[in-house]
Backbone as CSV, one residue per row, in Angstrom:
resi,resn,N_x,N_y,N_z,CA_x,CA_y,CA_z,C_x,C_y,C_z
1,UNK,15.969,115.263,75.077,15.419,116.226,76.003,15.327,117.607,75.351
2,UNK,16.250,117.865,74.289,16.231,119.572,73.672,15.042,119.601,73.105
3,UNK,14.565,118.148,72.025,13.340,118.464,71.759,12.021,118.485,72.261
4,UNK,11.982,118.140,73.286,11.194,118.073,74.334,10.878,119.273,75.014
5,UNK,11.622,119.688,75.902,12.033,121.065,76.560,12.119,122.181,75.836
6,UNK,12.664,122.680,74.814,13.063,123.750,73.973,11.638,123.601,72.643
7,UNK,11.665,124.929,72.212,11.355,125.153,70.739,12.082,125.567,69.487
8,UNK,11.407,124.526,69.019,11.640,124.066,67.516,11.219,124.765,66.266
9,UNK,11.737,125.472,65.139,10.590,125.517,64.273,11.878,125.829,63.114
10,UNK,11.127,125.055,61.782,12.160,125.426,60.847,13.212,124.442,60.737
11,UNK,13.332,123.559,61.312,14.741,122.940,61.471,15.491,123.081,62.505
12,UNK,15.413,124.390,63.265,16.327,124.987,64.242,15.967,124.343,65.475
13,UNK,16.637,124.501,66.666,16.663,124.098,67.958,16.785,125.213,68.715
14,UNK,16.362,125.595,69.858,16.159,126.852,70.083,16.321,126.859,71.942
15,UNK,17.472,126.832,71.975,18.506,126.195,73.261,18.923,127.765,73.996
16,UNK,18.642,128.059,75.229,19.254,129.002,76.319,20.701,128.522,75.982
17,UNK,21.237,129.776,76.574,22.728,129.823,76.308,23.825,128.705,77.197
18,UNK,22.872,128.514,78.762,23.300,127.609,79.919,22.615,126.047,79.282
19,UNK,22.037,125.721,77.844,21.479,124.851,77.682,20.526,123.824,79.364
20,UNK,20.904,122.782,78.874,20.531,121.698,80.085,20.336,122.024,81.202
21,UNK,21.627,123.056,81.935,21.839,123.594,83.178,21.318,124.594,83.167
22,UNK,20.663,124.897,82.203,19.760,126.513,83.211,18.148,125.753,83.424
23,UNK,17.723,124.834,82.880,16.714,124.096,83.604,16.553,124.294,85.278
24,UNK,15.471,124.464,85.853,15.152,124.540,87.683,14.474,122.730,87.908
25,UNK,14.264,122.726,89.001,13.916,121.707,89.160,12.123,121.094,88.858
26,UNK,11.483,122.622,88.392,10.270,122.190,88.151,10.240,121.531,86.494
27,UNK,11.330,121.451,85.793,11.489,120.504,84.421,11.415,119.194,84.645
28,UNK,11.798,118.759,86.205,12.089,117.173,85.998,11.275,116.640,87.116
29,UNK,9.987,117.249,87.299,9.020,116.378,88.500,7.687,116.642,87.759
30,UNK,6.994,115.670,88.904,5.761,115.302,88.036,4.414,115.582,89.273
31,UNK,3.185,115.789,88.831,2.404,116.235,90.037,1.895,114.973,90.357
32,UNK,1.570,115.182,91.737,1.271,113.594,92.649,0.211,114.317,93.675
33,UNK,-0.860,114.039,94.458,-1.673,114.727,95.112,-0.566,113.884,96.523
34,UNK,0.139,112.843,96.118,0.903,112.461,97.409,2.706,112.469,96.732
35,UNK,3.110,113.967,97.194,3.955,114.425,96.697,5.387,113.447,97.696
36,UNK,6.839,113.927,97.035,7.542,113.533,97.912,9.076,114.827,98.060
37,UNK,8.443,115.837,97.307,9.096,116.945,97.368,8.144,118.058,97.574
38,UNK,8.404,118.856,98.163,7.372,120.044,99.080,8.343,121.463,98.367
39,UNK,7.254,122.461,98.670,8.021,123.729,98.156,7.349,124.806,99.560
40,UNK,8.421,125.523,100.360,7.782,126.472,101.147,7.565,127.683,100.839
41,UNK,7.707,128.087,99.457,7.573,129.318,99.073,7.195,129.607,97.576
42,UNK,5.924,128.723,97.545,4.808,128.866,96.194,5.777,128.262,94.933
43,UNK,7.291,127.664,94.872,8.318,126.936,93.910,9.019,127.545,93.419
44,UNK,9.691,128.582,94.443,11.140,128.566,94.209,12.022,128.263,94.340
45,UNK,11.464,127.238,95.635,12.594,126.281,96.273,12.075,124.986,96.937
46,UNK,12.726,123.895,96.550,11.613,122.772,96.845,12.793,121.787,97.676
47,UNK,12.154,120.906,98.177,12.930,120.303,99.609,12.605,118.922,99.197
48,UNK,13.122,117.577,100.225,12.164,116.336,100.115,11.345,116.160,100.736
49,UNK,10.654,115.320,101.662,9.399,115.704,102.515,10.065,114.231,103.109
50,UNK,10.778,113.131,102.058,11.609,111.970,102.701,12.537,111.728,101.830
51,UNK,13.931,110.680,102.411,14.091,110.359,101.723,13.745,109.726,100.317
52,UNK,14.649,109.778,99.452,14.637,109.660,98.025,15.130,108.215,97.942
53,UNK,14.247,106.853,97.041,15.630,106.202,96.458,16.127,106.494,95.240
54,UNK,17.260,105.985,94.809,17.618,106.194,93.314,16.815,105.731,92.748
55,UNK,16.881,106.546,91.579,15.549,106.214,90.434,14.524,106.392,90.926
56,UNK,13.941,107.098,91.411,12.687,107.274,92.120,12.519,108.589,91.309
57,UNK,10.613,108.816,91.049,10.126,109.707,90.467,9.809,111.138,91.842
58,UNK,10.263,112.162,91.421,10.190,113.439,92.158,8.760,113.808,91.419
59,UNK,8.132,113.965,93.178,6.606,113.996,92.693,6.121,115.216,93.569
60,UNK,5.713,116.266,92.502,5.472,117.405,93.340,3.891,117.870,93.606
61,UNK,3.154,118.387,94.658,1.966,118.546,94.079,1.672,120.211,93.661
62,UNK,1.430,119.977,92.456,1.468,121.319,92.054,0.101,122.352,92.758
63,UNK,-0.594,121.730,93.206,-1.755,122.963,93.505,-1.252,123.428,94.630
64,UNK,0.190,123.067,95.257,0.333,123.848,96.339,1.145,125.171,95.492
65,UNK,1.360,125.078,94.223,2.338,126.621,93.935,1.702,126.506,92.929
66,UNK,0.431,126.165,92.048,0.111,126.927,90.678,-1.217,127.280,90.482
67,UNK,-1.813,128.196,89.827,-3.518,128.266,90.205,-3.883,127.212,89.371
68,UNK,-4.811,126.263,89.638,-5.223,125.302,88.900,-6.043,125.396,87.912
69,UNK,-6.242,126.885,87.267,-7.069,127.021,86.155,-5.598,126.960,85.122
70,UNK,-4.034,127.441,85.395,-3.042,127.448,84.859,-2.486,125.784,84.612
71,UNK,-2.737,124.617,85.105,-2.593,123.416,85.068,-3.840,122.183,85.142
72,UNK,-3.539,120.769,84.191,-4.688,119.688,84.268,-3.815,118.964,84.895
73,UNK,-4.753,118.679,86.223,-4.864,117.468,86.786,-5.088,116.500,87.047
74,UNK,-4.679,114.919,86.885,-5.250,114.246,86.679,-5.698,113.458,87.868
């Protein structure tokens, strides 16, 4: 996930000081036009819309909090 998430260059790894835990929750969802997590305030704070099962993908739809010239949709 560091190399994934973080930048790299040189060899180095290039990690916040809270590493892992300073991640928000928009690192680990994915956009869905049929979301199952909602945000009431453009994504600063996001809710479920239903229950969750385990292992289930958190699916957000982003055109409700990002201008869509800033994101591709598929």
């Amino acid at each position: 996930m560091i190399e994934e998430y973080y930048g790299h260059d040189g060899g180095y790894n290039y990690i916040p000081y809270h590493g892992l835990n300073g991640n928000d929750i928009s690192f680990f969802h994915n956009h869905s036009p049929h979301p199952n997590i909602v945000t009431p305030d453009q994504g600063q704070t996001f809710t479920t819309s239903r229950e969750i099962k385990k292992g289930e993908e958190l699916l957000a739809d982003y055109r409700t909090y990002a201008h869509e010239d800033d994101i591709l949709l598929k």
